[in-house]
C-alpha positions as CSV (number, residue, x, y, z in Angstrom):
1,X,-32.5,210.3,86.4
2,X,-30.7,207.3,87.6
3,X,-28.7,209.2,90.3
4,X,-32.3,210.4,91.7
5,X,-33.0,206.8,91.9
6,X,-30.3,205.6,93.3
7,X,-30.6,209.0,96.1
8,X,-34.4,207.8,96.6
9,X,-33.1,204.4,97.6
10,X,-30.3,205.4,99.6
11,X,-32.6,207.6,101.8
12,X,-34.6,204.5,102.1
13,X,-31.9,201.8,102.5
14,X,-33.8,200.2,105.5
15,X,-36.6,199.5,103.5
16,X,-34.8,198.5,100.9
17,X,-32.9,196.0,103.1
18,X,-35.7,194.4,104.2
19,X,-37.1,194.2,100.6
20,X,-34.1,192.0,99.8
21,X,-34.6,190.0,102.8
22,X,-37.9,189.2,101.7
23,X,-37.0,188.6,98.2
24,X,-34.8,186.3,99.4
25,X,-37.2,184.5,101.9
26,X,-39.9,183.8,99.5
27,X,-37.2,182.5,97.0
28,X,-36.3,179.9,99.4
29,X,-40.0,179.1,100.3
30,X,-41.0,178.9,96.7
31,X,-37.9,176.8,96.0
32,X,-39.1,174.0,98.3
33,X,-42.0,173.7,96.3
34,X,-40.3,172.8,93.2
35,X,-39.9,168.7,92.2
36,X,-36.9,167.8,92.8
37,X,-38.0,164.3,91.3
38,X,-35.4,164.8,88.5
39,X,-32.6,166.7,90.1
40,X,-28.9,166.0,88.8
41,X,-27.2,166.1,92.4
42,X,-27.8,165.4,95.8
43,X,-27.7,169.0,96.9
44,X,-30.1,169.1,94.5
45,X,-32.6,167.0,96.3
46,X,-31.8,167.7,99.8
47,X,-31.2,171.7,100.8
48,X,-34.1,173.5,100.0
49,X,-33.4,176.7,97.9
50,X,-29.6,175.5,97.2
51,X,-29.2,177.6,93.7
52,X,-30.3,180.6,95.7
53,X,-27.6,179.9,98.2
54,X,-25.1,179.2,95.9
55,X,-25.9,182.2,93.8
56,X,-25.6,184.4,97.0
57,X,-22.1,182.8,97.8
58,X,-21.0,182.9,94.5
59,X,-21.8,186.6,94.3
60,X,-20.1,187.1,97.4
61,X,-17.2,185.7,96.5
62,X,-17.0,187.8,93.4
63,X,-16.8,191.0,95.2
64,X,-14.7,189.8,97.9
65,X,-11.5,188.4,95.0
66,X,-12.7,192.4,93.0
67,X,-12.2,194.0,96.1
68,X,-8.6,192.4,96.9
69,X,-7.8,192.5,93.6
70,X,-9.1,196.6,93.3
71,X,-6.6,197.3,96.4
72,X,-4.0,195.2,95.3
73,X,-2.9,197.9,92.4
74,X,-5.6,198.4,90.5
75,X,-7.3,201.5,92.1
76,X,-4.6,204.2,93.2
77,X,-4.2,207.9,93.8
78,X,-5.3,209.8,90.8
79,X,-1.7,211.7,90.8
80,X,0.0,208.4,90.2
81,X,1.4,209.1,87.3
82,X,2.3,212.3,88.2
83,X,5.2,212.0,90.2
């Protein structure tokens, strides 16, 4: 069932891509209509939809150190061992 799903959205990955980008968009937009009357920091205050940002970095970051780290040693040739 969930590989069906996951072949329905790869056939449709433009789609999908937009989707996100939309997502994303009206985050932002419904971010700047938030009161930022009692925010803790200045980003805070000042750069509309900054936990959204920083989320997407942060997430980004993620897979860029588990990539290095995956080709670094972790994922190898299944007949490793064997020799």
């Amino acid at each position: 069932m969930i590989a069906n799903f996951i072949d329905y959205l790869r056939d449709r990955l433009q789609y999908l891509t937009w989707f996100c980008y939309v997502a994303m968009a009206f985050i932002v937009i419904w971010s700047m209509t938030v009161d930022t009357h009692h925010a803790h920091t200045w980003a805070e205050k000042m750069i509309p939809g900054f936990w959204s940002l920083f989320g997407l970095a942060s997430c980004a970051i993620v897979i860029m150190v588990a990539r290095w780290f995956g080709k670094s040693g972790i994922q190898t040739r299944e007949d490793y061992y064997d020799n």
